[in-house]
C-alpha positions as CSV (number, residue, x, y, z in Angstrom):
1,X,-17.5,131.1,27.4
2,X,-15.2,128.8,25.3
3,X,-14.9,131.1,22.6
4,X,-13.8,134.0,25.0
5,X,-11.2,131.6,26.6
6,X,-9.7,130.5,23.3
7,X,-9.8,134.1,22.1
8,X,-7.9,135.3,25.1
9,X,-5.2,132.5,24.9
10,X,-4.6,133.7,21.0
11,X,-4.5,137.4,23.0
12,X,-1.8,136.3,25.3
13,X,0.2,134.5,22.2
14,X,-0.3,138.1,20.0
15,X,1.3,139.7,22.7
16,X,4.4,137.4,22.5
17,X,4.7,138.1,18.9
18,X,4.7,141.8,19.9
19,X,7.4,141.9,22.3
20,X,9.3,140.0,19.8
21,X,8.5,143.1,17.3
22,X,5.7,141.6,15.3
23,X,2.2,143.6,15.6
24,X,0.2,141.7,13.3
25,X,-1.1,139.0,15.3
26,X,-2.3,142.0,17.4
27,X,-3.8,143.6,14.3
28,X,-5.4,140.5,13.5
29,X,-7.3,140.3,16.7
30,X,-8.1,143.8,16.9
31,X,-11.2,146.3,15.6
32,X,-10.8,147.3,12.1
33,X,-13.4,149.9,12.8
34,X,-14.1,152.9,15.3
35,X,-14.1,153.6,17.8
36,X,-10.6,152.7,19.1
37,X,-8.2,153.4,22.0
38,X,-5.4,152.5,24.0
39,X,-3.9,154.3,27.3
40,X,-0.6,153.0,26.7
41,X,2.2,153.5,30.0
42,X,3.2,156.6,28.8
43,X,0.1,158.0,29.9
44,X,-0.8,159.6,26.4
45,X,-4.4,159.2,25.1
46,X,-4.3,157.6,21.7
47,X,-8.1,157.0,19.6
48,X,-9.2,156.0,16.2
49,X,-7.9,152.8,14.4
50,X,-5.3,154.3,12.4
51,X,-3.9,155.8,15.3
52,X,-3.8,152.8,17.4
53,X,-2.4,151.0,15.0
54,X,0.4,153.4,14.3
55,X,1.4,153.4,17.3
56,X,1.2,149.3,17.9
57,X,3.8,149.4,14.9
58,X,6.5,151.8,16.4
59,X,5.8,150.3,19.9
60,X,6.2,146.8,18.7
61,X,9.6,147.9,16.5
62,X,11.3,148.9,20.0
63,X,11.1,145.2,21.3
64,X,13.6,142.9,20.5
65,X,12.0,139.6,21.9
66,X,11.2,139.2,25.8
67,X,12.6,136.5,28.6
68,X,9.3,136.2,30.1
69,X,6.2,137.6,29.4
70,X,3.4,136.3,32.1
71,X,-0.4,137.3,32.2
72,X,-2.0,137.4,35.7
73,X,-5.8,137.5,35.7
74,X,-8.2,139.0,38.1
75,X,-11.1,139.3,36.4
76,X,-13.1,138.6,33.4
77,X,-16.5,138.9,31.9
78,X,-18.6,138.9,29.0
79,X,-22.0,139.0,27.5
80,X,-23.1,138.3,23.7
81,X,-21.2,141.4,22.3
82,X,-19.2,142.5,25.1
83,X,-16.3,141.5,27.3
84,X,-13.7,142.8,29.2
85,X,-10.3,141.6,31.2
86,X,-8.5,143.1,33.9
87,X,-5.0,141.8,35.0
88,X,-1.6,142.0,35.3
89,X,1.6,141.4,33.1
90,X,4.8,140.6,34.2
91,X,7.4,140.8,31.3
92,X,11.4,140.7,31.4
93,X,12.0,142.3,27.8
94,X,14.8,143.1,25.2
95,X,14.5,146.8,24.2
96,X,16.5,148.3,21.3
97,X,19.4,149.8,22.6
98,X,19.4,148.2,25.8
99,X,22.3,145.5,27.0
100,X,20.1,143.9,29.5
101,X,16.7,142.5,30.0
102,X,14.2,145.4,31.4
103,X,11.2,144.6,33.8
104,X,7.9,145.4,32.2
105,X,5.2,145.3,34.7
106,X,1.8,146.1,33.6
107,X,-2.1,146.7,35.1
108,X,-4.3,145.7,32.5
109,X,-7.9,147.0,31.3
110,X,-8.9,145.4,27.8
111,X,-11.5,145.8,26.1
112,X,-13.5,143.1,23.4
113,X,-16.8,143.7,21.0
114,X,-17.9,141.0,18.5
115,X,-17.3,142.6,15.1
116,X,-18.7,139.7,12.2
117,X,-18.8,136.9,15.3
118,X,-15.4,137.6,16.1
119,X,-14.1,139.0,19.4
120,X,-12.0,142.4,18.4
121,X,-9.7,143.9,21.0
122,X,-10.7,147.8,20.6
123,X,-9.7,149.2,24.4
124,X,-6.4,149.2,26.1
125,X,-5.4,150.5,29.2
126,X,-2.3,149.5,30.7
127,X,-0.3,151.5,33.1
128,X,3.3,150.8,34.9
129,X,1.9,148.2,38.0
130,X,4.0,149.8,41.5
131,X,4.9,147.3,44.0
């Protein structure tokens, strides 16, 4: 499972690099190939990786760095070419056009595959978590 555990620390530190408006990390970790998804928390539907991508970019662009951004795990799993997480992320982040800092509180569904030995994130779901 080592590989899976390193892979999903680089995960959490691509999504710092996002709030602070860089997507490439996440590209780099991501499927380069279909299919591809993500249920972002606007509740839109969004598939293929050109798509997904796109949208990574103008997503990303809106942050302006974060004061915390904190991943809660309940569960994970994997098998030779599969794995999945499920969790929670609690982030305090700097939007553009916002004077203050603006809770961003996430449930998490991701999704892996092994693409060339290499875990590839290629399924997120992620929805506004309700107290």
């Amino acid at each position: 499972m080592s590989d899976f555990t390193d892979y999903l620390q680089r995960r959490v530190a691509t999504s710092h690099a996002f709030l602070d408006g860089d997507p490439q990390p996440l590209f780099d970790i991501s499927t380069t190939a279909d299919p591809a998804s993500i249920f972002p928390p606007s509740g839109a539907v969004v598939t293929g990786v050109d798509a997904v991508n796109g949208g990574n970019a103008v997503g990303s662009a809106r942050f302006a760095g974060y004061d915390r951004n904190d991943f809660e795990e309940v569960d994970s799993g994997f098998d030779d070419d599969l794995a999945y997480w499920i969790g929670v992320q609690r982030s305090l982040v700097r939007v553009e056009g916002q004077d203050d800092p603006v809770p961003f509180d996430l449930r998490l569904t991701e999704l892996f595959r092994r693409e060339g030995g290499e875990w590839k994130l290629f399924h997120r779901h992620a929805d506004p978590l309700k107290d």
